[in-house]
Each structure stands twice: as C-alpha cells, then as structure tokens.
N, C-alpha and C positions, 0 to 999 in steps of 0.2 A: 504494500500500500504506500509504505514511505517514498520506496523508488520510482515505481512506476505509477501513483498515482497522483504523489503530491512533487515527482521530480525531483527527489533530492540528491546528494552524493551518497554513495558508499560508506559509510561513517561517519556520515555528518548527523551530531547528536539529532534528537528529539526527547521531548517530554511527551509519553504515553503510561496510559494508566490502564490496569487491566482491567474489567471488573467480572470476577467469578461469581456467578449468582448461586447460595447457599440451596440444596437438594433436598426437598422435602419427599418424602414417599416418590411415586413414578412421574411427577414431573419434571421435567430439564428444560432448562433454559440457557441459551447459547452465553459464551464469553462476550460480553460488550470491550471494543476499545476505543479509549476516549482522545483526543489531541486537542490542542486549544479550535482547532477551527471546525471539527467535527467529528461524530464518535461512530464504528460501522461495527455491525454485526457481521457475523458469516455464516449459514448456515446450509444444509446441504442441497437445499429447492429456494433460497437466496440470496441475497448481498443487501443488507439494509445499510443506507448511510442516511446520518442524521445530523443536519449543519446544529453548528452550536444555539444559534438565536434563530428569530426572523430576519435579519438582515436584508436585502437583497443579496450582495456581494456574499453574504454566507452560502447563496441559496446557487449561483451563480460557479461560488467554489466547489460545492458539494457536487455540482452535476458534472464540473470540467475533470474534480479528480476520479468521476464516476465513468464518465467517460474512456479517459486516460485505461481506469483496469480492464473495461470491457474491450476495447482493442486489444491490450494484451494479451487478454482470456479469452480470444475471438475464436476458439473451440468447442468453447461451453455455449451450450443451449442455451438459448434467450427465449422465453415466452411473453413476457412482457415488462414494461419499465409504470410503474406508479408514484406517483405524489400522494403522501399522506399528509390531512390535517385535523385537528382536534380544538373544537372551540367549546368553553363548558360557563352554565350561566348558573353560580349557587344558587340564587334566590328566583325563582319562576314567578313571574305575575301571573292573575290569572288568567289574559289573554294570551298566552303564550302557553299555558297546558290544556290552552279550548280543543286542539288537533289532540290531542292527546288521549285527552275524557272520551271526545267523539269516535276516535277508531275502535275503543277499546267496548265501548258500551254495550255492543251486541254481548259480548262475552260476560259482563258484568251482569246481563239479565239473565243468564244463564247458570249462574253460579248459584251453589246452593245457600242459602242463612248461615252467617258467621265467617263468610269470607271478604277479606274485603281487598281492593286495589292496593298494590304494591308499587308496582314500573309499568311502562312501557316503554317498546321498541315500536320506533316503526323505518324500516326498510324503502327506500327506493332508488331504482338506477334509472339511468338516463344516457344515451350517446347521440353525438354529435351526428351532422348531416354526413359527412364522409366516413363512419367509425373508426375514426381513427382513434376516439378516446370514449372508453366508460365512463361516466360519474357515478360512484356510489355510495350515496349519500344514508347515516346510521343515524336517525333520531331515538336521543332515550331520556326520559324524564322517570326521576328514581327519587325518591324524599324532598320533592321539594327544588332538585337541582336540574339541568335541562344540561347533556353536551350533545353535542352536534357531529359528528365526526365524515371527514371527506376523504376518498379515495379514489384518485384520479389514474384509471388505469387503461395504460395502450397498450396493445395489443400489438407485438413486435412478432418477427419470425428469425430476425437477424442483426446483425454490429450495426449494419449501416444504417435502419430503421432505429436501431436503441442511440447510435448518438446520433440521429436524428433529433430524435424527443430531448435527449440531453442536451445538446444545442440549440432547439425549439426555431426548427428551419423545417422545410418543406410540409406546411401543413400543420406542425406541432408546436403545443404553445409550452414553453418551460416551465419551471416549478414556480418562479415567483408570480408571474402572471395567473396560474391556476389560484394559487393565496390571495389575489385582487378578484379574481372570479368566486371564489369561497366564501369570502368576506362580503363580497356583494349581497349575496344569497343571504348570509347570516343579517344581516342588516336590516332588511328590507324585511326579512321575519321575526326578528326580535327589535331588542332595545339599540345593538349596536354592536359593533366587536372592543 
C-alpha cells in the first residue's frame, strides 16, 4: 500500500497503526490499518479504504491511492467499486418518523396485544439512466435516532472501468461529488446534514 499506492520509497518511514479487533465467539473481523491520510481494510471479497475526514482532497487521495493498487493488482477480479456514506440524526422530530410509522403500520395491526414498535428499516435502491451506478439507500429509525446510510455502487467488470469511477471520467461521478448528491437527499428530507 505504502509503495505502490501512496508512492513512497523503499524505507522511507511511515506512521501506521494496526488495529487487531479482539475475537468474540465465531465472529472475525478483519485487521484495520490506519495512516494519517487514510485507514484500509483487506479482506478476501474486498479492499475497503477509508479517507481520514470528509475533506475533498481526503476523498480525492483515497480514490488516487485506490486507484494506484488496482493497477497493480490488475489480476484480481473487480466486480464493483462503491462509495459508502452514513448520516445519523439523535433526536427525530416527529415529521421525520411520519415515513417511518407509515411503512411499518400494516404490521403493527397485525401484531398480537403487548407488542409494541421497536425500529424500522426501510430499504430502497435506485440506478441511474445509463446503470452505471446503484444507489442504495438504508433508512433506520431505532429509539428515537434516524441514520440514513448510502451506498453508491458500480458495477465494474474491469481496471479500466474501476479507475474509471476512481477518477470519475467517462460517465462516472467520484466519491466526493456522490457526498454532495447524498447530502442533497438528506436535506431536503430532514433538518439538514
């Protein structure tokens, strides 16, 4: 990752952090590594990289050093490149858990005496005129708190299509522009990001 993704020398220091997540019963969860500019997973069906903030420039660097290893790794299977985002609102007004009440109601009438609403999820995806990208979008309102979570994923077959999107050229929009499309949405449906 140091060489070929972020370009460094052969022995030229870095600060990296590991971080081993502690093993409860049959769960596992992969080693995170962290650098000041961003922290990536590895795991055997992905490559998660994660820019440190929202920046642009963070978001910008994350795609070029994502870039950079998928060239390298130009053997490996590509099935798709996605942007993940997570917006969460503690406090729900009540016109903001009206979608919420409303999906869930048939079920509510159905339930026997002494049950009563817990969460809701609600689910839905969306793709563009060309499909080049899925949007899919995770509502979930759980005590009171509402997050929103977005996952923007294209659907790739190859290097040249994945740093396509990474570069957000021939048709493809990049991660930080997806974040201004995200925030739109969250906006216009709640209070605000």
């Amino acid at each position: 990752m140091l060489r070929h993704g972020f370009q460094r020398a052969a022995g030229e220091s870095s600060n990296v952090q590991v971080f081993l997540p502690a093993v409860q019963g049959a769960v596992f969860e992969f080693p995170r590594f962290a650098l000041e500019e961003l922290s990536y997973i590895v795991r055997p069906d992905a490559l998660l990289v994660l820019p440190s903030d929202s920046r642009p420039e963070r978001f910008e660097l994350a795609e070029q050093v994502t870039a950079r290893v998928v060239r390298v790794l130009s053997h490996t299977p590509i099935s798709g490149i996605g942007h993940n985002f997570e917006f969460r609102e503690p406090a729900a007004i009540p016109q903001e858990v009206a979608v919420f009440t409303g999906s869930r109601q048939d079920l509510v009438d159905q339930m026997p005496e002494g049950w009563a609403p817990a969460g809701v999820v609600i689910a839905s995806s969306f793709k563009n005129g060309a499909e080049t990208v899925h949007v899919n979008i995770q509502r979930q309102w759980d005590g009171g708190a509402i997050s929103v979570k977005f996952n923007f994923h294209h659907p790739v077959s190859n290097v040249d299509q994945a740093i396509a999107v990474l570069e957000g050229r021939d048709g493809y929009v990049n991660m930080a522009q997806n974040l201004v499309f995200a925030k739109t949405v969250i906006a216009s449906l709640y209070r605000g990001d």
